[in-house]
C-alpha positions as CSV (number, residue, x, y, z in Angstrom):
1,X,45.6,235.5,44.0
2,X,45.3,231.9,44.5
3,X,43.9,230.6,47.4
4,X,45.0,227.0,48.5
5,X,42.7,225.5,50.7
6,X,43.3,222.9,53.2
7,X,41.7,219.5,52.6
8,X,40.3,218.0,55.7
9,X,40.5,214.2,55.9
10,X,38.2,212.6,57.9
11,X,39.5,209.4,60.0
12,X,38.6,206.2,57.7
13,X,36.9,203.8,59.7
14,X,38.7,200.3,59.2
15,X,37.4,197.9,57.3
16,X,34.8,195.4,58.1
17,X,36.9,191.3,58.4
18,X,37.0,189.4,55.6
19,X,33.7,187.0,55.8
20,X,34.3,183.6,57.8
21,X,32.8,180.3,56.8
22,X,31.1,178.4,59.5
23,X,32.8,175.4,61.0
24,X,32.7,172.2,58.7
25,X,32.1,174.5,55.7
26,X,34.3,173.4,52.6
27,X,35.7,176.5,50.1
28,X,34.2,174.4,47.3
29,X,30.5,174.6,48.2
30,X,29.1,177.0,45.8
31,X,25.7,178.8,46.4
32,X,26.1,179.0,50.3
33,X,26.8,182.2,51.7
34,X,28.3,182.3,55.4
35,X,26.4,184.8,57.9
36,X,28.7,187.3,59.5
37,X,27.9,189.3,62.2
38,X,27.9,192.9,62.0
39,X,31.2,194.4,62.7
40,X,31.0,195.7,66.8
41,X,32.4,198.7,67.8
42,X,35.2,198.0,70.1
43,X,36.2,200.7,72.5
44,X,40.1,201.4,73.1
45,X,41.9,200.9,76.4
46,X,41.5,204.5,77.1
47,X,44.6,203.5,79.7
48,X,47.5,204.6,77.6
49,X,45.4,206.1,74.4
50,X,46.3,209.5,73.4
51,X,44.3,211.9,73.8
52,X,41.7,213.0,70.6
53,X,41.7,216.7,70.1
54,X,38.9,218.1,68.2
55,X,39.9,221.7,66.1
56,X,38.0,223.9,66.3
57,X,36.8,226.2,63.3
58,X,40.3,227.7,62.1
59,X,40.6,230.8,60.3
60,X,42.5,230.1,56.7
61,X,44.6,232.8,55.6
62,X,47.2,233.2,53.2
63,X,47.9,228.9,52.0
64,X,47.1,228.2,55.8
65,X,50.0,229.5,57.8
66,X,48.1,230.0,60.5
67,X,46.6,226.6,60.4
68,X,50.6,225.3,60.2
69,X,51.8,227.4,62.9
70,X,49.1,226.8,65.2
71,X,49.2,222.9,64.5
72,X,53.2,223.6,65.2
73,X,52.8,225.3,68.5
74,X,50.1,222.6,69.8
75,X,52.9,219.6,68.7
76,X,55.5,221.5,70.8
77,X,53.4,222.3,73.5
78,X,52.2,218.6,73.4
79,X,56.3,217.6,73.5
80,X,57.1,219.9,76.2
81,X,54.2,218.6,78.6
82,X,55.3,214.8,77.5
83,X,59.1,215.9,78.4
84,X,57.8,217.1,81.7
85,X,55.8,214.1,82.5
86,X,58.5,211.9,81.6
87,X,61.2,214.1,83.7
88,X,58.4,214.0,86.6
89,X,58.4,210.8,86.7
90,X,61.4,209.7,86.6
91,X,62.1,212.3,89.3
92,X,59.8,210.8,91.4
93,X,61.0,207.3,90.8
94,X,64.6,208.3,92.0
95,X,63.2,210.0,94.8
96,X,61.2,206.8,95.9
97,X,64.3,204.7,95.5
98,X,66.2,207.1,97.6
99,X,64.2,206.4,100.4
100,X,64.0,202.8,99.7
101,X,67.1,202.5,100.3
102,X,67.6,204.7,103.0
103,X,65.0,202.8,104.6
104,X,66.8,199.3,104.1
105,X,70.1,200.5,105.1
106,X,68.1,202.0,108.9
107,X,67.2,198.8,108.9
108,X,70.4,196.7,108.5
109,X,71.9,199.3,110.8
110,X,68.8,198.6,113.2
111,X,69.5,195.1,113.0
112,X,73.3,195.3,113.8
113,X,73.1,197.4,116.3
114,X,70.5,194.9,118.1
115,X,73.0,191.9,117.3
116,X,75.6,193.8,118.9
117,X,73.7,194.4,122.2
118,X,72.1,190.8,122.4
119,X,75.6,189.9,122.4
120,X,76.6,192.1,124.7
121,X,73.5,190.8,126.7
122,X,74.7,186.9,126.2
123,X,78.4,187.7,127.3
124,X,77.5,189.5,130.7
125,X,74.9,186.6,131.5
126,X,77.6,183.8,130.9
127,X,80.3,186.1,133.3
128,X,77.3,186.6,135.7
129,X,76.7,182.5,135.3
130,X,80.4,182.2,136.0
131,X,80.7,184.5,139.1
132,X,77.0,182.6,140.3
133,X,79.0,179.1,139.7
134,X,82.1,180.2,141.7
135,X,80.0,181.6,144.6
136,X,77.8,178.7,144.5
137,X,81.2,176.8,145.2
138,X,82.3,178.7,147.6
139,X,78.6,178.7,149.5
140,X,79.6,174.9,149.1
141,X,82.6,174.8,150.3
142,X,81.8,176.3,153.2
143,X,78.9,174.0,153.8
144,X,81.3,171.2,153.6
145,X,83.6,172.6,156.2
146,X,81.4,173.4,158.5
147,X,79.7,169.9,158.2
148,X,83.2,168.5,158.6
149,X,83.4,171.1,161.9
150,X,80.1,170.2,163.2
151,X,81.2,166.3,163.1
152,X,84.4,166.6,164.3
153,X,82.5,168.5,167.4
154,X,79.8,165.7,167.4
155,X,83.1,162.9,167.8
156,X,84.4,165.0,170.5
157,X,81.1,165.2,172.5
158,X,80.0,161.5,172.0
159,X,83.8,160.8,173.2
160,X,83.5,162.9,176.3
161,X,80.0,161.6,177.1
162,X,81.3,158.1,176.8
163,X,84.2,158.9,179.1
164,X,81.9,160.6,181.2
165,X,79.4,157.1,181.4
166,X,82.5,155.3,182.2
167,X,84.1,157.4,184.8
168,X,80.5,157.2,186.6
169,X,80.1,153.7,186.1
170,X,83.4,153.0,188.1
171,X,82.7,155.4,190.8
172,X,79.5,153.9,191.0
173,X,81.4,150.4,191.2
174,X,83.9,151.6,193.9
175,X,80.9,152.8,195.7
176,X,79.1,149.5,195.4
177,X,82.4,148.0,196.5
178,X,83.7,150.0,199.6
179,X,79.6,150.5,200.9
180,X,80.1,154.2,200.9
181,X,77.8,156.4,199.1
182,X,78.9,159.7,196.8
183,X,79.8,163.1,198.8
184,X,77.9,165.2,196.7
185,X,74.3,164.8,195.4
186,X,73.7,165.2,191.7
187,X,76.5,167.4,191.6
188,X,74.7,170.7,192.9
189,X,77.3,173.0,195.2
């Protein structure tokens, strides 16, 4: 029996960058040799990376079949949790525009329905300013015609006080004239 045994290969670090020749340097100069730094180690963004799984020791049996399948089932389960991720995701992204847009149309709806009263509001307070303008009218009407009452009452008195001042003035003249004096005193009874 042959036994095939799986070759691990170790992850090749990448190789060092090509040496670079300090500024002002010429590619003709012979004998110079430019310093380079020593390569850094630059960490990932660990953000989106996937995720390194170390294997444990694996048990090699019959040209690694168990090494395949397991490898296999890891992938899948690896896919599956991805497609899960994804669908969760995207799930929750439909959910969130859902509301988003429930929320906006409560809002136009909020907004209408406050247009509708504030014009509702406007209309009654330009009927209540029209009913306020014809009473005021008719407040001044009034005023007017009792004004024009109150004068007209006024005339009459100042007429009959002037007739009254002239009536007296000739009985006090015939009075004068004849030497007799008035019957009645002040007019008391």
């Amino acid at each position: 029996m042959t036994v095939v045994e799986a070759q691990k290969v170790e992850p090749v670090a990448p190789p060092p960058p090509p040496p670079v020749a300090p500024v002002g340097a010429s590619k003709h100069v012979v004998g110079e040799k430019a310093v380079v730094p020593p390569p850094t180690e630059e960490k990932p963004d660990d953000s989106k990376a996937l995720a390194i799984v170390e294997k444990p020791a694996e048990v090699k049996e019959h040209g690694g079949s168990v090494d395949r399948d397991s490898v296999l089932a890891r992938v899948a389960t690896e896919k599956r949790l991805s497609f899960i991720r994804a669908w969760e995701e995207s799930e929750k992204a439909k959910a969130e525009n859902k509301a988003q847009k429930k929320l906006s149309a409560i809002g136009v709806w909020e907004n209408c329905k406050k247009a509708n009263l504030e014009a509702e509001l406007k209309q009654i307070e330009e009927q209540l300013e029209k009913k306020k303008a014809k009473y005021v009218e008719k407040v001044k009407n009034k005023v007017a015609i009792i004004h024009k009452a109150a004068e007209e009452k006024r005339a009459t008195t100042e007429a009959k006080r002037g007739e009254d001042l002239l009536k007296v003035e000739e009985t006090a003249a015939k009075y004068r004239a004849t030497g007799t004096g008035p019957k009645k005193l002040l007019g008391c009874f």
